[in-house]
C-alpha positions as CSV (number, residue, x, y, z in Angstrom):
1,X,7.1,9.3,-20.6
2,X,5.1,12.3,-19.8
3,X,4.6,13.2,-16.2
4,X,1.1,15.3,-15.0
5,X,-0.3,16.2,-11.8
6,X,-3.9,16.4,-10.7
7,X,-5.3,18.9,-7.5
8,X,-7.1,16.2,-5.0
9,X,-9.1,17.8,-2.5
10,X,-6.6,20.6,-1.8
11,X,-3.9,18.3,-2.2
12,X,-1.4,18.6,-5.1
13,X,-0.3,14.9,-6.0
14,X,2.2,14.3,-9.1
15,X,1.2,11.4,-10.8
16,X,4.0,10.1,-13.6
17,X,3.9,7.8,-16.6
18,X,1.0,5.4,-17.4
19,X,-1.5,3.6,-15.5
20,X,-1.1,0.7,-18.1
21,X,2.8,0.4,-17.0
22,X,4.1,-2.4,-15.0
23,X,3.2,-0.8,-10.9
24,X,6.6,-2.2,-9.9
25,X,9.2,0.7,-9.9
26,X,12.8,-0.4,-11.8
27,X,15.0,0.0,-8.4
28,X,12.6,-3.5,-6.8
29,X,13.0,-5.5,-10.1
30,X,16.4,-5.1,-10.3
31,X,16.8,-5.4,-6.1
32,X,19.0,-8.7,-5.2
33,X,16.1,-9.4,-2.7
34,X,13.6,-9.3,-4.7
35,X,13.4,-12.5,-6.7
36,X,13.1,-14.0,-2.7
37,X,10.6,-12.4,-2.1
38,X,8.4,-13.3,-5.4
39,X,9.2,-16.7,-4.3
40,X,8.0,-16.3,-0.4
41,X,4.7,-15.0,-1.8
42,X,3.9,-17.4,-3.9
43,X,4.9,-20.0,-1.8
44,X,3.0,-18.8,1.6
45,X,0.3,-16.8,-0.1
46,X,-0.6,-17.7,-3.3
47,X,-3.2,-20.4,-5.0
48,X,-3.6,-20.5,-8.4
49,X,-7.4,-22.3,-8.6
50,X,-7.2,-23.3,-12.1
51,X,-10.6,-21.6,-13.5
52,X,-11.9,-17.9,-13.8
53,X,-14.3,-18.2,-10.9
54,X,-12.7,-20.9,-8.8
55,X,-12.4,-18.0,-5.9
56,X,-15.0,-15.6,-4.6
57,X,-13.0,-12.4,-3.3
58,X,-14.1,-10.2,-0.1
59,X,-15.1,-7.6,-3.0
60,X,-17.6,-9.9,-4.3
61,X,-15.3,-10.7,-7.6
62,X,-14.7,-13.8,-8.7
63,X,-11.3,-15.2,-9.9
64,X,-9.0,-18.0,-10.5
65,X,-6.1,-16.5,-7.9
66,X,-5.8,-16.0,-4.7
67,X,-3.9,-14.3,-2.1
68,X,-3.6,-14.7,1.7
69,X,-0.5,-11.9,2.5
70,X,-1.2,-12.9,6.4
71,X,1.7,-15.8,6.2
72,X,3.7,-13.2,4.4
73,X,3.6,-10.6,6.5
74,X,4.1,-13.1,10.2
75,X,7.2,-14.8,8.6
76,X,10.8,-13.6,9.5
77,X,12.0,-13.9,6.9
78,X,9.8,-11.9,4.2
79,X,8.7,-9.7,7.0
80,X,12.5,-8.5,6.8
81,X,12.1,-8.7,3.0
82,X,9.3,-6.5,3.2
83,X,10.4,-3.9,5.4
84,X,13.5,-3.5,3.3
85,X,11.9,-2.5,0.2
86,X,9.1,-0.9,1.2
87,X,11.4,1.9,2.8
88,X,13.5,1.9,-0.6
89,X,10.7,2.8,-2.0
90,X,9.6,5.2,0.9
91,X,12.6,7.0,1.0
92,X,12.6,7.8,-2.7
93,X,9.3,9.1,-2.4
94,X,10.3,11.2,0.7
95,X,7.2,9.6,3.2
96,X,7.0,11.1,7.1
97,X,4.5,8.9,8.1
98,X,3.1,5.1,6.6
99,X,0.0,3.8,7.4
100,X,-3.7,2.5,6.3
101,X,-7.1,1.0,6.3
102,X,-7.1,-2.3,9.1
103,X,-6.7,-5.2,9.0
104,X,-4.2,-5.5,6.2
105,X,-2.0,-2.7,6.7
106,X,-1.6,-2.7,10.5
107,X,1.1,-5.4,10.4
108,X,2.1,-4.0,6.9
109,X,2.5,-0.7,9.0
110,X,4.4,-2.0,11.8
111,X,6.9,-4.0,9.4
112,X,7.8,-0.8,7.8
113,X,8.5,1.7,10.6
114,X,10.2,-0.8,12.6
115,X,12.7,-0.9,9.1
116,X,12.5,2.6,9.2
117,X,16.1,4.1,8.9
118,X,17.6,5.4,12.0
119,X,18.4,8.7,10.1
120,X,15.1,9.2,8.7
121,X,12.5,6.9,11.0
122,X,9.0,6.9,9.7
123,X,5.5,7.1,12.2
124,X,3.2,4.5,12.0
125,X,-0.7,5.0,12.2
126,X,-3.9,2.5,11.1
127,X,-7.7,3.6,9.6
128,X,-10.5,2.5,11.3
129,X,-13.0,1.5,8.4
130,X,-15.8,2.4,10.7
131,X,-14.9,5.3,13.2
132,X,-15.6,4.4,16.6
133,X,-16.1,8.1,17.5
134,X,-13.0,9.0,18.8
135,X,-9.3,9.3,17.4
136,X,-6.4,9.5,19.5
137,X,-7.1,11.4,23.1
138,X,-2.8,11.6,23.4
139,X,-2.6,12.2,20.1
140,X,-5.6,14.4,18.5
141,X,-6.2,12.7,15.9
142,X,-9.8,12.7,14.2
143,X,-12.1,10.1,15.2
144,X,-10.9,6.7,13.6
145,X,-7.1,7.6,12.8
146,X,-5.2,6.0,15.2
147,X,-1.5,5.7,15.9
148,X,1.1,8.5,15.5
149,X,-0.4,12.2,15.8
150,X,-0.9,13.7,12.4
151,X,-1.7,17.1,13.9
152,X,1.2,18.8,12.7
153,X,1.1,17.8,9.1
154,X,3.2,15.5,6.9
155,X,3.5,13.3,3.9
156,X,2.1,10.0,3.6
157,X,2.2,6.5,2.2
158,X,-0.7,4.7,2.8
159,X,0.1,0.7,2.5
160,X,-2.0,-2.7,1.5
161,X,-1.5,-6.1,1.2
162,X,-3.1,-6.8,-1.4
163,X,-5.0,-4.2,-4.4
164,X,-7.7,-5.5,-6.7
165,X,-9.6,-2.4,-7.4
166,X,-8.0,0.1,-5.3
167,X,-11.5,1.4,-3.8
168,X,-10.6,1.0,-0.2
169,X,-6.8,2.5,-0.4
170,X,-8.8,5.6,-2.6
171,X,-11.5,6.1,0.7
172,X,-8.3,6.0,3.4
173,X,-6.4,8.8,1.1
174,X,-9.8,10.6,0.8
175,X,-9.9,10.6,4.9
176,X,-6.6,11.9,5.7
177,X,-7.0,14.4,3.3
178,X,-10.3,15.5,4.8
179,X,-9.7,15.3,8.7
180,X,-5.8,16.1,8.8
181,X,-3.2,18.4,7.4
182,X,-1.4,15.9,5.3
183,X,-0.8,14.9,2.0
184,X,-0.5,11.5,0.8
185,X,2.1,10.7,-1.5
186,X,1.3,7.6,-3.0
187,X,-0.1,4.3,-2.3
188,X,2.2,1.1,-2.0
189,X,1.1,-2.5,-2.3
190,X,2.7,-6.1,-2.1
191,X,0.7,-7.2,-4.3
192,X,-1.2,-5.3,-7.7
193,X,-3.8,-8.1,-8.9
194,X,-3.9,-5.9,-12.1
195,X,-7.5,-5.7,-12.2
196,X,-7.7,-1.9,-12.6
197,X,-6.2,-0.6,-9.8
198,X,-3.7,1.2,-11.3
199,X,-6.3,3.1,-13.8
200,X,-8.2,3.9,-10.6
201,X,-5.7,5.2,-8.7
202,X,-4.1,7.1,-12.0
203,X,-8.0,8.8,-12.4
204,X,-8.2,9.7,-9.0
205,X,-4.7,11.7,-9.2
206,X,-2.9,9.4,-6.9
207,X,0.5,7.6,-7.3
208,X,0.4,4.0,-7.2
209,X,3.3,1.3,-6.8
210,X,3.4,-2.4,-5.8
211,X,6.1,-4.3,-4.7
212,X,5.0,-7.2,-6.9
213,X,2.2,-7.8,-9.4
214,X,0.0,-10.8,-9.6
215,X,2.0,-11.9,-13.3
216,X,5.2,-11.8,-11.3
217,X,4.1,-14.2,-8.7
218,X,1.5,-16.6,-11.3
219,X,4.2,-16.6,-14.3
220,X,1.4,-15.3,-16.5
């Protein structure tokens, strides 16, 4: 598998293998957790509607599944779950800081740095979609970054719940690129709906995983 790498707005970003792959890196499939964790999503989160258009989606799409990560991401158990291998995968990719766009990834956010090992602990921050005209007064961060100063650079993973077409996890790498000094390294998902994120992501030169893909959770 052939590995390139793509210049993103100053940002050098290594991008490996092929969008078409399966999101989900080798190291989750083969984690003992993971199989529980298939099964907590599709018990708390998933609906399976039955028809192509049986559910309209915030992006406007219609399909026949559907996705509410909220339950996932309040329960103890697969909030554990989910901090676990969200840093296995953080760690690998050698993140500083985790964060992204609200409302999705502030819990998301919080699960992860509070599973943070104590020998590498991760910062946690959270994109405004809509600036409110100031960032962090403690933390001088530009206007609608929030959290954790990113003054003095980093690298970051930016988080979701759930990715369809990857468009708003592509505008929240495109901001901390512009307004701070560090890079993100990749994008992380629970879930990949495998409706061309991964292409997205792959032609905008940024590394995309998910913890789980829509076919591991439907069976199909």
């Amino acid at each position: 598998m052939g590995t390139n790498a793509r210049n993103v707005k100053g940002k050098f970003i290594s991008i490996a293998g092929n969008p078409q792959d399966m999101t989900v890196h080798d190291s989750l499939r083969t984690h003992a957790k993971w199989p529980r964790l298939v099964e907590l999503v599709r018990d708390l989160a998933f609906i399976d509607g039955g028809h192509d258009e049986a559910f309209t989606l915030a992006s406007g799409r219609t399909s026949r599944w559907f996705f509410d990560t909220k339950p996932v991401m309040m329960h103890p158990e697969s909030t554990h779950l989910l901090g676990e291998l969200f840093n296995l995968r953080m760690d690998a990719l050698g993140a500083n800081f985790v964060g992204g766009l609200e409302l999705g990834a502030v819990p998301l956010t919080a699960i992860a740095v509070t599973a943070s090992p104590s020998g590498h602990p991760r910062l946690g921050f959270m994109v405004r979609k809509e600036p409110k005209g100031r960032g962090g007064r403690k933390t001088n961060n530009p206007p609608g970054i929030e959290g954790s100063p990113l003054t003095p650079g980093g690298t970051i993973v930016i988080v979701e719940d759930v990715t369809t077409t990857g468009g708003s996890a592509i505008k929240a790498v495109e901001r901390i690129h512009n307004d701070t000094k560090c890079t993100v390294i990749g994008v992380i998902s629970i879930v990949d709906r495998q409706e061309g994120a991964a292409e997205a992501f792959a032609e905008a030169g940024i590394h995309f995983e998910s913890i789980m893909t829509r076919s591991d959770v439907a069976g199909q």
